[in-house]
C-alpha positions as CSV (number, residue, x, y, z in Angstrom):
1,X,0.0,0.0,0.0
2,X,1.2,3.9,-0.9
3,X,0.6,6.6,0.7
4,X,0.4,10.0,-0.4
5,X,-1.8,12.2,1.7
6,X,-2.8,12.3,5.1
7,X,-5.9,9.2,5.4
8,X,-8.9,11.2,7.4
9,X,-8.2,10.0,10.9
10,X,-4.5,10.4,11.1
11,X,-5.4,13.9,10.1
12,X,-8.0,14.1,12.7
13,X,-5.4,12.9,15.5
14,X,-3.0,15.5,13.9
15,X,-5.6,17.9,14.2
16,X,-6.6,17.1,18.1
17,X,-3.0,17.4,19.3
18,X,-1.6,20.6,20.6
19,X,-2.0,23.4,17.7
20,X,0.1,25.8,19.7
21,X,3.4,24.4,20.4
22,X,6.4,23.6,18.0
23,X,7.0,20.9,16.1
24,X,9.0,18.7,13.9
25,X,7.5,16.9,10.5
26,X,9.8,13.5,9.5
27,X,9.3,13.4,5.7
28,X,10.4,10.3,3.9
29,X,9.8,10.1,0.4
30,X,9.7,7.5,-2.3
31,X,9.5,9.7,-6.1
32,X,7.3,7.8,-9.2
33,X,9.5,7.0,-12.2
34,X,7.6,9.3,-14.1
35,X,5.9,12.4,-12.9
36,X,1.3,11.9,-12.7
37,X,0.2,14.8,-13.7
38,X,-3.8,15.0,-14.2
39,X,-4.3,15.4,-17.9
40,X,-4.3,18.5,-19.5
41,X,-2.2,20.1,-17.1
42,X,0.7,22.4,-18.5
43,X,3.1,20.3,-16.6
44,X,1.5,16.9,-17.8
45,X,3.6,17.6,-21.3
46,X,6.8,18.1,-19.8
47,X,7.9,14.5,-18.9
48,X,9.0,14.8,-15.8
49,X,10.6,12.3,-13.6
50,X,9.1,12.0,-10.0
51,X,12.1,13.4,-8.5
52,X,12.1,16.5,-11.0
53,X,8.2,17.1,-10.0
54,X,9.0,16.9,-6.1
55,X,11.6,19.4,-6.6
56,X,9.6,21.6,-8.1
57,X,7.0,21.3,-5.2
58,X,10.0,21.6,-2.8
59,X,10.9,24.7,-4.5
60,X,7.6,26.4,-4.1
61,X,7.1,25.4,-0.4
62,X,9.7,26.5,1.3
63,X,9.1,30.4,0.7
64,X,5.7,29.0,2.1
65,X,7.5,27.4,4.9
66,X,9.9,30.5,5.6
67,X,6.6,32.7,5.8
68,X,5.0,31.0,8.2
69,X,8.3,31.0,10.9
70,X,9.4,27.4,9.5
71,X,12.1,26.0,7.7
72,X,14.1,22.7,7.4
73,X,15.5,21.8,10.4
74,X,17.6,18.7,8.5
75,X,18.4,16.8,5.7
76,X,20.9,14.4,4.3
77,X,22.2,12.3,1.7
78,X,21.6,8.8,2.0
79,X,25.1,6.6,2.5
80,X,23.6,3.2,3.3
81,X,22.1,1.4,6.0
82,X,23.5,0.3,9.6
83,X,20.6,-1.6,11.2
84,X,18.0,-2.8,8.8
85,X,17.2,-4.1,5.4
86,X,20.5,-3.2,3.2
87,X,17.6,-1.9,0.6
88,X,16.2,1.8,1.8
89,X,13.1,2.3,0.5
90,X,12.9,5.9,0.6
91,X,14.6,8.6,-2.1
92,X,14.5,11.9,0.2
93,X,14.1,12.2,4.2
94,X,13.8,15.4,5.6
95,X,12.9,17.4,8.8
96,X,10.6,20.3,8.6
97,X,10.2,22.8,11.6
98,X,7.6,24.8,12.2
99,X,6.7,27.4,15.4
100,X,3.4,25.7,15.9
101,X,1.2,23.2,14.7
102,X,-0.9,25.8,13.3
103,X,1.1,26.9,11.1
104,X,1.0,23.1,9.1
105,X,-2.7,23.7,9.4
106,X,-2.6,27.4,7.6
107,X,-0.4,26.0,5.2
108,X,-2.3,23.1,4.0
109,X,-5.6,25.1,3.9
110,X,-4.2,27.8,1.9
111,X,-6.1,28.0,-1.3
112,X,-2.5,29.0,-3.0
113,X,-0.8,26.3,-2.1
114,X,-3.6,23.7,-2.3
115,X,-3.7,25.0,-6.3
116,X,-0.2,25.7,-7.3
117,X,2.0,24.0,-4.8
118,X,1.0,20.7,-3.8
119,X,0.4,19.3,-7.6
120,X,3.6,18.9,-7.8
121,X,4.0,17.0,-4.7
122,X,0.7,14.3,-5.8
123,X,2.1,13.8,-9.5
124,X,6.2,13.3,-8.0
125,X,5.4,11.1,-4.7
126,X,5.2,7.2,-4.9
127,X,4.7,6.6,-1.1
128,X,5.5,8.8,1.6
129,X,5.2,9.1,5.1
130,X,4.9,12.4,7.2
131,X,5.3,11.9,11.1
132,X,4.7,14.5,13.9
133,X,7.3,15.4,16.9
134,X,7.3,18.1,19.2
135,X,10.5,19.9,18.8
């Protein structure tokens, strides 16, 4: 199974936790060979990879992130595993910080970035897995 958004009830825990304190988001992302765009789109003809759609999205989110009092906190290049399957499943892990939990929930409800920002993100992800920690 693949996972690309948030299902309805992890989104409803998300929701009930603390909106006013800081936090952490784990990213871990797994790019489609090719990018799904829905037809029609303009970015449909361009034949991107997932990893070339995802960094578009990347690249229009973090001004997003900035605004909000957020940034990345980490990332890194994967070397290989130490404890674990040899294989890693995942082609980019990251760590998000934001001021509050609120500010995940402005971001995701802004009508911008619901219509111009997170395309990119649905038609480049495989599978992906976003997990909460209070910073």
């Amino acid at each position: 199974m693949h996972y690309v958004d948030p299902g309805r009830e992890n989104f409803a825990r998300f929701k009930a936790l603390p909106r006013d304190t800081p936090i952490h988001l784990l990213n871990m992302i797994r790019y489609r060979d090719r990018a799904a765009y829905p037809d029609g789109s303009e970015f449909a003809a361009k034949g991107w990879t997932g990893e070339q759609a995802f960094a578009e999205y990347f690249r229009l989110l973090l001004p997003r992130i900035a605004a909000l009092g957020g940034g990345i906190v980490w990332e890194g290049r994967f070397e290989g595993v130490m404890t674990g399957p040899a294989e890693f499943e995942w082609d980019k892990v990251f760590v998000m910080g934001l001021p509050a939990a609120s500010a995940f929930l402005a971001l995701v409800t802004d009508p911008g970035y619901r219509s111009e920002v997170v395309i990119h993100r649905s038609a480049g992800v495989l599978d992906s897995r976003l997990v909460r920690y209070g910073a």
